[in-house]
DSSP file (Angstrom, degrees, kcal/mol; ACC not computed):
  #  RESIDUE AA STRUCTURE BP1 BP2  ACC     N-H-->O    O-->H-N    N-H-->O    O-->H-N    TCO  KAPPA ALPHA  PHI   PSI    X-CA   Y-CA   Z-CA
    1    1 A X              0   0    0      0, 0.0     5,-0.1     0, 0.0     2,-0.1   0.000 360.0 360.0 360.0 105.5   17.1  -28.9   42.8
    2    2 A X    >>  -     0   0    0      3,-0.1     3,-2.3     2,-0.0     4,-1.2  -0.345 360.0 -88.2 -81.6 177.8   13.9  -29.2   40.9
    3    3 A X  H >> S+     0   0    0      1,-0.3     4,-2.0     2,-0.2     3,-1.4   0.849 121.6  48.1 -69.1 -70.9   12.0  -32.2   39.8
    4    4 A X  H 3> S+     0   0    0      1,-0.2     4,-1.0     2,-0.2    -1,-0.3   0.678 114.2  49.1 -18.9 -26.5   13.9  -32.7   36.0
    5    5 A X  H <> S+     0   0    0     -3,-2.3     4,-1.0     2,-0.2    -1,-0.2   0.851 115.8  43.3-106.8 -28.3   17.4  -32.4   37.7
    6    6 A X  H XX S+     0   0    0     -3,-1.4     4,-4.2    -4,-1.2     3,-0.5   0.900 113.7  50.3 -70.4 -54.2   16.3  -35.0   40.4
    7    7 A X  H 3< S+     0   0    0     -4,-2.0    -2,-0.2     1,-0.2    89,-0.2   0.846 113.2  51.3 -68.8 -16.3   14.5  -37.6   37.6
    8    8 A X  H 3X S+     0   0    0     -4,-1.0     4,-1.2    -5,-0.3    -1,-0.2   0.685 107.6  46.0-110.7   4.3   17.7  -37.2   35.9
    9    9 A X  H <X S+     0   0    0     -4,-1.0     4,-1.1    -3,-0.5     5,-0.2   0.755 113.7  54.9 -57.9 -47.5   20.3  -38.2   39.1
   10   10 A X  H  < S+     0   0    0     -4,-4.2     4,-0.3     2,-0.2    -2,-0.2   0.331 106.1  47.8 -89.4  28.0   18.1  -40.8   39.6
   11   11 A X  H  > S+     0   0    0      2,-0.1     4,-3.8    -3,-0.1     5,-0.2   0.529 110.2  55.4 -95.7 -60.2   18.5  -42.2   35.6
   12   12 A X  H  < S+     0   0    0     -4,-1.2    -2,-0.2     2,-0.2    -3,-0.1   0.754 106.6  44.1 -80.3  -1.2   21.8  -42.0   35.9
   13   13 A X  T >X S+     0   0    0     -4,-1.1     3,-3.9     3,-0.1     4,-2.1   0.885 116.6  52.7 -66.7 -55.7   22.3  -44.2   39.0
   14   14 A X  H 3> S+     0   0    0      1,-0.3     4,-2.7    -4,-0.3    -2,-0.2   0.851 108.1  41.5 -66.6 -33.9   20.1  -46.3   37.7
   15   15 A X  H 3X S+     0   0    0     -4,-3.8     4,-0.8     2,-0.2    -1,-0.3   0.415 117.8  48.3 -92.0  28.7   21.4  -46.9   34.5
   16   16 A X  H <> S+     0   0    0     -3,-3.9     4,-1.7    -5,-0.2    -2,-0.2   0.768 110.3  52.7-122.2 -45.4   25.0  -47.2   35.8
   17   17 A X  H  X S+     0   0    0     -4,-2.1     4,-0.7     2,-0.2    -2,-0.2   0.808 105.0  54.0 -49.0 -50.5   23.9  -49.3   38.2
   18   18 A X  H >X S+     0   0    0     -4,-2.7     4,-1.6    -5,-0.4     3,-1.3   0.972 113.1  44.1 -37.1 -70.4   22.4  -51.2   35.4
   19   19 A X  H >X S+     0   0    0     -4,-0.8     4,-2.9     1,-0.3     3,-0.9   0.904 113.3  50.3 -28.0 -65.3   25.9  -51.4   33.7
   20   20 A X  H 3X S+     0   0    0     -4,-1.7     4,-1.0     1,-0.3    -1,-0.3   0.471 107.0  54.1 -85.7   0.0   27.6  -52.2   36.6
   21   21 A X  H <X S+     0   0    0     -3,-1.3     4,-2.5    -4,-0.7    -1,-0.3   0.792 108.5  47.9 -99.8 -36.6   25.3  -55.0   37.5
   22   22 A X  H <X S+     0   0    0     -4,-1.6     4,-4.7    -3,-0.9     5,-0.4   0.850 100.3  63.2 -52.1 -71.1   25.6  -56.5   34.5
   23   23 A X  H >X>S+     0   0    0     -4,-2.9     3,-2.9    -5,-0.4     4,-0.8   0.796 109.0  51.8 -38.9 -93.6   29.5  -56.4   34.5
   24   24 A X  H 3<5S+     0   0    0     -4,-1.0    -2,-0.3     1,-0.3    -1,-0.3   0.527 106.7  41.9 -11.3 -56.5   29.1  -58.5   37.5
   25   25 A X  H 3<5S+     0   0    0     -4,-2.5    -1,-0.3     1,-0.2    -2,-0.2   0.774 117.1  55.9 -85.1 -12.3   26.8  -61.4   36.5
   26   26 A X  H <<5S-     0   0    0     -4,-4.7    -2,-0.2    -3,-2.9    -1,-0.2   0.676 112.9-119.1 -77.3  -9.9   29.0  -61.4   33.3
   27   27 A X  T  <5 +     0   0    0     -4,-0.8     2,-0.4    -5,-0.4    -3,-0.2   0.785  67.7 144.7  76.2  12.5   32.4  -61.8   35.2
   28   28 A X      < -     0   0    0     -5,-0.7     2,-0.4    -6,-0.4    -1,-0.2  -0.638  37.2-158.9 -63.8 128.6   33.3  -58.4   33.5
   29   29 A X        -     0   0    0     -2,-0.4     2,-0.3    -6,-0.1    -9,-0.0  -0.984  10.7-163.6-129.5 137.8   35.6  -56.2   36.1
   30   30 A X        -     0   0    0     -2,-0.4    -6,-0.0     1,-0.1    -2,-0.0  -0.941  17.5-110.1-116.7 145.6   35.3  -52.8   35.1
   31   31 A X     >  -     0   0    0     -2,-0.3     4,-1.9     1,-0.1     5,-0.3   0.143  22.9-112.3 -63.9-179.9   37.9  -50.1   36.4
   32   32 A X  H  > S+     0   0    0      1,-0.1     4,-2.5     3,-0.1     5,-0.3   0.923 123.4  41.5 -87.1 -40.9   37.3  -47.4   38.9
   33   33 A X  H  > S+     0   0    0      2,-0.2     4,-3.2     1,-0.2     5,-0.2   0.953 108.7  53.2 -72.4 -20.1   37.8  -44.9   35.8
   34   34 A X  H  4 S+     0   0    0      1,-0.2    -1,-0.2     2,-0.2    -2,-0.1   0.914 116.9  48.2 -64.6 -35.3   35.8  -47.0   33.2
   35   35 A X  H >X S+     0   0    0     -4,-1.9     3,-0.6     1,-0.2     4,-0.5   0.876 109.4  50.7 -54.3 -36.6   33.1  -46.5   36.4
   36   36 A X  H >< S+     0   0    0     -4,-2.5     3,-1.2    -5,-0.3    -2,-0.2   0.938  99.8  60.7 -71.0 -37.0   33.7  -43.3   36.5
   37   37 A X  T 3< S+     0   0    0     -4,-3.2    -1,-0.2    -5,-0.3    -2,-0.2   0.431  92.9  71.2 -71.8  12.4   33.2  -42.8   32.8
   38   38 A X  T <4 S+     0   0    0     -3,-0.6    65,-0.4    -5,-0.2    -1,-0.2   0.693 101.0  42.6 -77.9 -31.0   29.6  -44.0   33.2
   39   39 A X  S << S+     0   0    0     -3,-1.2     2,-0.3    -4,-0.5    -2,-0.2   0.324  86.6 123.6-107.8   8.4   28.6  -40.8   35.0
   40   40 A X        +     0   0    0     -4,-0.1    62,-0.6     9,-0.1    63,-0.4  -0.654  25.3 161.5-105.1 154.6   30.2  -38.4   33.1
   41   41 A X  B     -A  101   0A   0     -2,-0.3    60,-0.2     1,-0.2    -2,-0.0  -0.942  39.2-142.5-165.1 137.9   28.7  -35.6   31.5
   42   42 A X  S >  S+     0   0    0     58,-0.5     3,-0.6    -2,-0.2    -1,-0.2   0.985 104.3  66.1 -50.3 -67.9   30.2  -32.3   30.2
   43   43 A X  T 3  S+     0   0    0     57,-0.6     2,-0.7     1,-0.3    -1,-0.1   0.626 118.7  23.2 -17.6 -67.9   26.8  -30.4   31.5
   44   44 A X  T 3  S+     0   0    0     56,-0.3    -1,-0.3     5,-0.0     2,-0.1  -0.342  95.1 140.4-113.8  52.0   28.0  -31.3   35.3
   45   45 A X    <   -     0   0    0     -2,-0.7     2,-0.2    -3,-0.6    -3,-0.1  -0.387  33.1-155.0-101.8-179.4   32.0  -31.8   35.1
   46   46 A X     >  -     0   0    0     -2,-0.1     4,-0.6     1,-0.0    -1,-0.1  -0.413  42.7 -91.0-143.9-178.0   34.3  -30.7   37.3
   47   47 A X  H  > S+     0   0    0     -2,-0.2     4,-2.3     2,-0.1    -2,-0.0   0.697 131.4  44.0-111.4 -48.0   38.1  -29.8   37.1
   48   48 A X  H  > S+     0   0    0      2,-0.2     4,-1.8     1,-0.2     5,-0.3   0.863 104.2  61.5 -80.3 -31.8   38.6  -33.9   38.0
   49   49 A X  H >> S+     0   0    0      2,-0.2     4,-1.4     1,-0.2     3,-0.5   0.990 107.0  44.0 -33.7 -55.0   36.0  -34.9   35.7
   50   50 A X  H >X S+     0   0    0     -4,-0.6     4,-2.0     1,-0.3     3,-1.3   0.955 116.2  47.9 -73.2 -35.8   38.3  -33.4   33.1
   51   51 A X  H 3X S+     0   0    0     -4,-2.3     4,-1.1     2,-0.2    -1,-0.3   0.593 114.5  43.5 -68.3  -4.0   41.5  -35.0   34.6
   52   52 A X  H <X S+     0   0    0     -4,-1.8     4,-1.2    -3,-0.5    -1,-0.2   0.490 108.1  58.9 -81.6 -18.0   40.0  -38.4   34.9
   53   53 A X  H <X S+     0   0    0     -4,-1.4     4,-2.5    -3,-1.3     5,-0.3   0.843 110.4  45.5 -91.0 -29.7   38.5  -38.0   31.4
   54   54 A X  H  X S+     0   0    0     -4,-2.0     4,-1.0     2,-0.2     5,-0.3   0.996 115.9  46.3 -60.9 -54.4   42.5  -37.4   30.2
   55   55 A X  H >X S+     0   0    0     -4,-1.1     4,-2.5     1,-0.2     3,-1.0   0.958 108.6  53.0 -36.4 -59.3   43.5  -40.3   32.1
   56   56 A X  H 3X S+     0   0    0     -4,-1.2     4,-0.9     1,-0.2    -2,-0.2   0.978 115.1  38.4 -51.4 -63.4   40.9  -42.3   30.9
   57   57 A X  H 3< S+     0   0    0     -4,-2.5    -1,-0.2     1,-0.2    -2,-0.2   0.647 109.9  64.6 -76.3   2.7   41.6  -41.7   26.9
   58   58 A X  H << S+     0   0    0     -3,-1.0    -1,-0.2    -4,-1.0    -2,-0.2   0.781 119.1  20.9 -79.4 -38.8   45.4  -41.7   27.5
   59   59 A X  H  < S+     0   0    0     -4,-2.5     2,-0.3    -5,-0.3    -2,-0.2   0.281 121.3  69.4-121.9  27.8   45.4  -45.5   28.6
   60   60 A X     <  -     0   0    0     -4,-0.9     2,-0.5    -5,-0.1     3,-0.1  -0.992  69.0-131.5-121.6 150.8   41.6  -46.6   26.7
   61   61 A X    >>  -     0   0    0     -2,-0.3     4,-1.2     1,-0.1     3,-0.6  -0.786  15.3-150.0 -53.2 122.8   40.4  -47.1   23.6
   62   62 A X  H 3> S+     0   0    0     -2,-0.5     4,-2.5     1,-0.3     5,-0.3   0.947  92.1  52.3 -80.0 -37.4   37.1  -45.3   23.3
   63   63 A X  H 34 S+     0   0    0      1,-0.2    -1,-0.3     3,-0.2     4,-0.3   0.308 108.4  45.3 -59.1   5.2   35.8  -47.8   20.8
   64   64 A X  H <> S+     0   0    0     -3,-0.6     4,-3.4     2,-0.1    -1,-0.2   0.346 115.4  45.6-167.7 -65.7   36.4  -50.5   22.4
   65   65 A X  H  X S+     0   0    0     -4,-1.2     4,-4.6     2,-0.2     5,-0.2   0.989 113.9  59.6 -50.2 -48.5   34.8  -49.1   26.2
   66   66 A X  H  X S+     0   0    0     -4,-2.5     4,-1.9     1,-0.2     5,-0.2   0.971 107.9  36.4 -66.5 -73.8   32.1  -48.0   24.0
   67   67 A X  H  > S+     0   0    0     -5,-0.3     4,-0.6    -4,-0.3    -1,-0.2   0.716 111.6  58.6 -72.6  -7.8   31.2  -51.2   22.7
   68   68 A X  H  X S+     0   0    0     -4,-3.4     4,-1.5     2,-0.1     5,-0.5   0.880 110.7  41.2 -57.6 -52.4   31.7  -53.1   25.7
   69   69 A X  H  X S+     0   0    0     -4,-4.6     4,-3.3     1,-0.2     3,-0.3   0.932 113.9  57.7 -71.7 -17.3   29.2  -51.0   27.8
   70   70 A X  H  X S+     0   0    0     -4,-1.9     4,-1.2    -5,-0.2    -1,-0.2   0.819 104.1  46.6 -38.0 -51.9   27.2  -51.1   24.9
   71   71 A X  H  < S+     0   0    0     -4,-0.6    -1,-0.2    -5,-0.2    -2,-0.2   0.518 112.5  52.7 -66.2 -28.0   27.2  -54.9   24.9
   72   72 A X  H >X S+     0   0    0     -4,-1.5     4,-4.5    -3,-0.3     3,-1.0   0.818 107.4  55.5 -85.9 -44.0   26.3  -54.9   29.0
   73   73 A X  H 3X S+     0   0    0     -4,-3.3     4,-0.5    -5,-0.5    -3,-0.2   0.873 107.8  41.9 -69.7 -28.3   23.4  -52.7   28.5
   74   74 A X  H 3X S+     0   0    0     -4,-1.2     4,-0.8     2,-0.2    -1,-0.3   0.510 110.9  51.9-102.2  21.2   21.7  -54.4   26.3
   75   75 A X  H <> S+     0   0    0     -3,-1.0     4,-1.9     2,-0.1     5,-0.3   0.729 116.0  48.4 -75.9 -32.1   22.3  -57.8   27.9
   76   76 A X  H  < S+     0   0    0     -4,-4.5     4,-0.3     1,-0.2    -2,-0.2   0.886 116.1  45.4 -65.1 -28.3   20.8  -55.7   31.2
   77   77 A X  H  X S+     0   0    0     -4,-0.5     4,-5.0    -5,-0.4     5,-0.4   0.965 111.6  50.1 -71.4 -43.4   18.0  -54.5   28.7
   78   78 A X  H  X S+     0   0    0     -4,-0.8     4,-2.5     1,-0.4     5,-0.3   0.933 117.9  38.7 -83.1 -75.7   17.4  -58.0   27.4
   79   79 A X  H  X S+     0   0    0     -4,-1.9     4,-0.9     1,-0.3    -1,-0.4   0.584 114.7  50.8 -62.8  -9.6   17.1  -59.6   31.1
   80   80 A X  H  4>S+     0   0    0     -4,-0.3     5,-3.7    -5,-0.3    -1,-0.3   0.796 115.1  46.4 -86.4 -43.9   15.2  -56.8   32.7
   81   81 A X  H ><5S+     0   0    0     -4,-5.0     3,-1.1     3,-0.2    -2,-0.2   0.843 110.0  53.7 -66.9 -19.1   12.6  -57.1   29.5
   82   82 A X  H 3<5S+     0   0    0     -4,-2.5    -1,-0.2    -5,-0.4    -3,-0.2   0.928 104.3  49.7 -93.9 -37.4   12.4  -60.5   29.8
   83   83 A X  T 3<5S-     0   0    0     -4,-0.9    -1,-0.3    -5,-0.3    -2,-0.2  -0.012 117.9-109.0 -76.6  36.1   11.4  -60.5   33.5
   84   84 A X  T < 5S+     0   0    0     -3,-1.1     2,-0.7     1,-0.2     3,-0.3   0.748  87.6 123.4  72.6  23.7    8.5  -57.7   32.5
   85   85 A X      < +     0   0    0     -5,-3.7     4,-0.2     1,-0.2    -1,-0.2  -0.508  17.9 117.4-115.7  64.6   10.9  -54.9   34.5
   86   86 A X    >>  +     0   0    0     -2,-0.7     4,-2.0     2,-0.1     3,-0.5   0.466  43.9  99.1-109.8  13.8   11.4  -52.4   31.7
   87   87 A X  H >> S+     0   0    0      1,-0.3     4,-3.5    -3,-0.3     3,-0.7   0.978  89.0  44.7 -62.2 -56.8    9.4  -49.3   33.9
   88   88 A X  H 34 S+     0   0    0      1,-0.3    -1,-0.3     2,-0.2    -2,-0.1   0.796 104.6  55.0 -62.4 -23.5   12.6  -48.1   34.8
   89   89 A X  H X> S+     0   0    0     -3,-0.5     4,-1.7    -4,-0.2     3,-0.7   0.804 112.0  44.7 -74.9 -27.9   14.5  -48.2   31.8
   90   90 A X  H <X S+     0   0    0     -4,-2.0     4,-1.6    -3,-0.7    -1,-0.2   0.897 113.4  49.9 -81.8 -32.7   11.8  -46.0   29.9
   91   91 A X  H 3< S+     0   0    0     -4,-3.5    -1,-0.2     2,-0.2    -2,-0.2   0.150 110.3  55.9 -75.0  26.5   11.5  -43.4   33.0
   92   92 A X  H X> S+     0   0    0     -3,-0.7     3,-3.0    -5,-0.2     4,-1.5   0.731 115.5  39.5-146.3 -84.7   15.9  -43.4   32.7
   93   93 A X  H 3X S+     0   0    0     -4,-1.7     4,-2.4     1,-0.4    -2,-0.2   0.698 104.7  55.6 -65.7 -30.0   15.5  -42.3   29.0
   94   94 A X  H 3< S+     0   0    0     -4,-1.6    -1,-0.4     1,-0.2     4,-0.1   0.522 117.0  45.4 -91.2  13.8   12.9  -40.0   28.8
   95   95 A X  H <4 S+     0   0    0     -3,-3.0     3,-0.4   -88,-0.1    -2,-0.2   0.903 119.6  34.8-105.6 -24.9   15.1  -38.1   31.5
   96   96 A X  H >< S+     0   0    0     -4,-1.5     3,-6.0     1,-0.2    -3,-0.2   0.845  92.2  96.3 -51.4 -49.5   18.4  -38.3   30.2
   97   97 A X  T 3< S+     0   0    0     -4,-2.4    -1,-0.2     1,-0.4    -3,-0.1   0.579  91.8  37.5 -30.7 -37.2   17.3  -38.0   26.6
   98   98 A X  T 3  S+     0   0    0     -3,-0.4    -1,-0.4    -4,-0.1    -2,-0.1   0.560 104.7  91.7 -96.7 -11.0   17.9  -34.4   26.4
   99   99 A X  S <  S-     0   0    0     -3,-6.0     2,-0.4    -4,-0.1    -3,-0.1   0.359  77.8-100.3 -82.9-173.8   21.0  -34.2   28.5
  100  100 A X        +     0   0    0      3,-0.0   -57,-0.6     4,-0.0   -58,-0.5  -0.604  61.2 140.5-142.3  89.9   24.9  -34.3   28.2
  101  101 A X  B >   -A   41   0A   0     -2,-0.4     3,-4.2   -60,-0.2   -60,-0.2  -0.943  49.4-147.9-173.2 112.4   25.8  -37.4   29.0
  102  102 A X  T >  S+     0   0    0    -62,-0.6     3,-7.6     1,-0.4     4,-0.4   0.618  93.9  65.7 -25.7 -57.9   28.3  -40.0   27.9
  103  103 A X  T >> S+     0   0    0    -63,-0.4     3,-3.2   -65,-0.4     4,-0.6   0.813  88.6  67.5 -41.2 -49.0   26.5  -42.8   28.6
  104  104 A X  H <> S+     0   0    0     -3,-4.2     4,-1.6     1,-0.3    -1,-0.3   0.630  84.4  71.7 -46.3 -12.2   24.0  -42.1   26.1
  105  105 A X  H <> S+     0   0    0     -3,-7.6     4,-0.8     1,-0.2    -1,-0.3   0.689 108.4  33.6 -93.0   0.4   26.3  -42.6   23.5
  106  106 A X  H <> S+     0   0    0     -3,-3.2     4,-1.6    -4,-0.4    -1,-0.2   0.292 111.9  57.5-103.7  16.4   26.3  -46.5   24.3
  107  107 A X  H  X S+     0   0    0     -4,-0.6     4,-1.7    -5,-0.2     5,-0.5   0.797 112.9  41.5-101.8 -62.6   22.9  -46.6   25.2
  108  108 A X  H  < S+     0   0    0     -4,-1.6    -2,-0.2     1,-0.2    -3,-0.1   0.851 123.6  39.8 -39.8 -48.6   22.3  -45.0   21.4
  109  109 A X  H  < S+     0   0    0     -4,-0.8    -1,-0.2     1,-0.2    -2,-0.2   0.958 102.2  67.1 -87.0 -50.5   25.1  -47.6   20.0
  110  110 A X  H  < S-     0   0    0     -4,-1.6    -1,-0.2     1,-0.2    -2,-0.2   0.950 104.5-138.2 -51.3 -41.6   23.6  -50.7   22.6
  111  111 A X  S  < S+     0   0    0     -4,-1.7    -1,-0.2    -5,-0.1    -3,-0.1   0.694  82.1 102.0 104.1  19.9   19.9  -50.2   19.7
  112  112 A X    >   +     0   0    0     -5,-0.5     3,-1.9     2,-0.1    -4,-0.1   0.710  43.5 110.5-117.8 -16.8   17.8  -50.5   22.7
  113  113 A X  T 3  S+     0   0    0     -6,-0.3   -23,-0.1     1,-0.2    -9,-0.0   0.144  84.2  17.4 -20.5 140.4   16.9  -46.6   23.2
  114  114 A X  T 3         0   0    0      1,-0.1    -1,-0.2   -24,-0.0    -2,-0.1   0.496 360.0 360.0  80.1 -24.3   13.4  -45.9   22.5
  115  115 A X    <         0   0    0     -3,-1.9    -1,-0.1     0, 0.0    -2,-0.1   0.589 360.0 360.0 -93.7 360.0   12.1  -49.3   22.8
């Protein structure tokens, strides 16, 4: 595994970890598939990826998931910027950025990308 495929395992714990952290001090319960759709990515799928990702849009809304984690991430941004802690969140995009990987489409919808 070289250094890019390593900065960008560790981006995506961290910013699922972000999510999930979030959920929590909000009183949010998230499911084990809505968790699961946090890590998924075409790029690195599996044969259960793709049957968890059917499951998952048979019994979700994607608009609806999508602007809930949207909503967590940037309350996670909001309190991480406001205690000076944003280091990780700027090393988390510029490894993801390029990738293929769901989560980026609420991190693009949360407005906090880039900043």
């Amino acid at each position: 595994m070289d250094a890019a495929e390593t900065e960008y395992l560790a981006a995506k714990k961290f910013l699922i970890g972000k999510v999930v952290e979030q959920a929590t001090l909000d009183g949010i319960n998230l499911s084990s598939d809505e968790k699961a759709m946090l890590a998924f990515s075409e790029e690195d799928g599996t044969p259960i990826d793709e049957e968890m990702v059917e499951r998952f849009d048979a019994t979700h809304d994607s608009e609806s998931y999508e602007a809930k984690i949207a909503l967590l991430i940037k309350r996670a941004w909001i309190r991480d910027r406001t205690a000076g802690n944003l280091k990780g969140w700027q090393q988390s995009f510029k490894a993801i950025r390029d990738r293929d990987f769901y989560l980026l489409v609420m991190l693009d919808q949360s407005g906090i990308a880039g900043k």
